[in-house]
C-alpha positions in Angstrom: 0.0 0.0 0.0 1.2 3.3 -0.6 2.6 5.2 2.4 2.2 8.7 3.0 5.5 10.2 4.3 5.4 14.2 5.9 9.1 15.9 5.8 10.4 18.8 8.2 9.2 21.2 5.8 5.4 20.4 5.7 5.7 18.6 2.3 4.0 15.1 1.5 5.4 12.6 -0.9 3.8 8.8 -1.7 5.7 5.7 -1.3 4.8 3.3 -3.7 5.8 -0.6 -3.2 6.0 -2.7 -6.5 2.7 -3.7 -6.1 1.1 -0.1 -6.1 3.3 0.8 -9.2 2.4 -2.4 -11.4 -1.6 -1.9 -10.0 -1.4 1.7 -11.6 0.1 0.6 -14.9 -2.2 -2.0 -15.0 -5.3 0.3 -14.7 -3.4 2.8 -16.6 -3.7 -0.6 -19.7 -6.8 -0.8 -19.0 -8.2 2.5 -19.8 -6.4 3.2 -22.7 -6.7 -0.1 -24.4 -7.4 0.9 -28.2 -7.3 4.3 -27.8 -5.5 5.6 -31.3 -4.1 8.8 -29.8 -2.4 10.9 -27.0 -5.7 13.0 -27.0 -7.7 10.3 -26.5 -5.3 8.8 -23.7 -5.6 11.8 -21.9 -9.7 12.2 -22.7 -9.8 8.9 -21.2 -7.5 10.0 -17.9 -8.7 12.8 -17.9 -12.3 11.4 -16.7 -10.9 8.5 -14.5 -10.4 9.0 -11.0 -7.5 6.5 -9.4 -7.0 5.9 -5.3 -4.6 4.5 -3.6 -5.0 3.0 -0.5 -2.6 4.6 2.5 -1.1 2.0 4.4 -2.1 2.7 8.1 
């Protein structure tokens, strides 16, 4: 699961394991499966919401 990690300066980054990375390209496959063209890639991501859990 992804991990949320807060740094000294108030910033947030994501920590992705292997899992988290290949479940995102996956999806990512997915919806853009015989799309013709980077416009229609991004139409297509540009409607899709994607969550990732936060490890606890």
């Amino acid at each position: 699961m992804a991990k949320v990690i807060e740094n000294s300066k108030g910033r947030r980054q994501i920590r992705l394991n292997t899992e988290d990375i290949i479940n995102i390209v996956r999806e990512y496959q997915a919806l853009t499966f015989g799309a013709c063209s980077y416009s229609e890639i991004r139409n297509r991501l540009d409607d899709t919401i994607l969550y990732l859990p936060e490890d606890l």
